[in-house]
N, C-alpha and C positions, 0 to 999 in steps of 0.2 A: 226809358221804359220803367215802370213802376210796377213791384210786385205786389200782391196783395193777400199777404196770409190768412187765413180765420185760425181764430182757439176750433178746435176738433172736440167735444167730450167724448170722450169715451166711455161707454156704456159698463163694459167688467172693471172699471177702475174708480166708480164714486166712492168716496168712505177708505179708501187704503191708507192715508195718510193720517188720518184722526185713530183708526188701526193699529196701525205704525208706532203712534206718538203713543198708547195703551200701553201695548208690550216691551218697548224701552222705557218708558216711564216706570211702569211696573218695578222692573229687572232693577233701573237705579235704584228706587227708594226703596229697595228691598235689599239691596247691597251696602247703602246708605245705613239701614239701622242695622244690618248685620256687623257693618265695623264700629258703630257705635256701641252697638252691646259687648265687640269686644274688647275696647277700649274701657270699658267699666268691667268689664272681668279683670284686664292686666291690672287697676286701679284697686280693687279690691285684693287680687295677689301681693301687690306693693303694700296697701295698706296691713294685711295680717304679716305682713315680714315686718313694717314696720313696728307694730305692736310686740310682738317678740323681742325686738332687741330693744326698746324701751324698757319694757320688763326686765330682760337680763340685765343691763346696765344699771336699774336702779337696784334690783336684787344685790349686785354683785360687793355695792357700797354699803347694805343694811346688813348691822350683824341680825344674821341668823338664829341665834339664840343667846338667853337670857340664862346666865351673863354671858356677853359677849366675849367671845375666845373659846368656847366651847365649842368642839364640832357636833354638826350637824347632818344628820342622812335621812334621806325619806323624800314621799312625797307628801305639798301641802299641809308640809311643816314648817313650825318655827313664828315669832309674831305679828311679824309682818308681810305673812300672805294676801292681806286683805290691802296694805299697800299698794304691794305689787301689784296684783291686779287692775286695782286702781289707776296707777302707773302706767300701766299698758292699754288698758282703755281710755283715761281720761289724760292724761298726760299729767296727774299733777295724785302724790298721794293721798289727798282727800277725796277724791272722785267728784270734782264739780267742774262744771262748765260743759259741753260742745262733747260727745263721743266723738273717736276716732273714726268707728262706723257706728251706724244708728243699732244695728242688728247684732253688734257683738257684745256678750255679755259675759260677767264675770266666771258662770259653769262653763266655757271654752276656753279659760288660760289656766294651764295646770304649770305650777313651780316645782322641782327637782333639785334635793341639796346634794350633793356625792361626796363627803367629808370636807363637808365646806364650813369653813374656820377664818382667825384673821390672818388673812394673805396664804391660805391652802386652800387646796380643792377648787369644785366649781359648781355654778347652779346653772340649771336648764328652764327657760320658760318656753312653750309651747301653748299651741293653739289648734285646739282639735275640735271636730264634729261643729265647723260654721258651714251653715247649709247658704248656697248661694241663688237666686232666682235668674235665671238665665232666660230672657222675654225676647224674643225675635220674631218674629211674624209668620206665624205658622209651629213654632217650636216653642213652645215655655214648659217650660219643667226647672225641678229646683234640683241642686248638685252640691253635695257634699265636697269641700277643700279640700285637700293634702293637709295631712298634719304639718302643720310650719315650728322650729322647733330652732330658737338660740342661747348656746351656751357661751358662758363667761368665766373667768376662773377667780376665784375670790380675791379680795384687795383687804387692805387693814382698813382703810375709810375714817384713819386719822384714832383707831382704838388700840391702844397697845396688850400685847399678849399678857397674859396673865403668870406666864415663865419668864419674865426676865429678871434677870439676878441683880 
């Protein structure tokens, strides 16, 4: 005996599957650039820590003042600010080549000497007031960082003090 089925449409059912395929569709790629975007926020997080301790590290080998062995206190003192900075944006103290970020610029790295001298004290580089654009679909608005902020404590950097006997 041989059965013989037909397809049936169903009349309240055309179009639910192309329906279907909308709103999970939708929901991925909306989820999709939601961890995208926040993969470039943790990326940018990384990045302004990175800048900070490039800074401090190079800070912490320049004497601070001229002559060297004299202490130093203040901020965005001393004559190699413009270095630094440099340093921490561009990776190299003249400031050429490739930024670190395209958007970060030398008024957001502030240098901090605290009687910093050869092999005393320490400097602080930080990074304040980078404003971040946060694009997600439906939500853009721009957001100001956390202050990022690293300290190093001074090194002789191969200068001998100016007290020794």
């Amino acid at each position: 005996m041989i059965m013989r089925t037909r397809c049936i449409k169903r009349q309240g059912e055309l179009g639910s599957t192309i329906l279907e395929f909308t709103f999970v569709a939708a929901t991925f790629f909306m989820m999709l650039l939601a961890i995208t975007s926040g993969a470039n926020l943790y990326f940018t997080h990384n990045a302004l820590v990175e800048a900070t301790r490039r800074g401090a590290r190079f800070a912490a080998t320049q004497a601070a003042s001229s002559p060297a062995g004299t202490l130093t206190t203040g901020t965005n003192v001393g004559p190699s600010v413009t270095a630094i900075r440099n340093y921490a944006i561009y990776g190299n103290a003249a400031g050429t080549g490739p930024k670190l970020m395209s958007s970060l610029e030398p008024a957001n790295i502030s240098i901090q000497y605290a009687s910093f001298g050869v092999g005393t004290g320490a400097v602080s580089v930080s990074v304040t007031g980078y404003n971040y654009n946060l694009v997600i679909p439906g939500i853009s608005q721009q957001m100001t960082m956390p202050p990022y902020r690293t300290t190093v404590t001074g090194e002789s950097a191969g200068t001998v003090s100016v007290t020794c006997p």
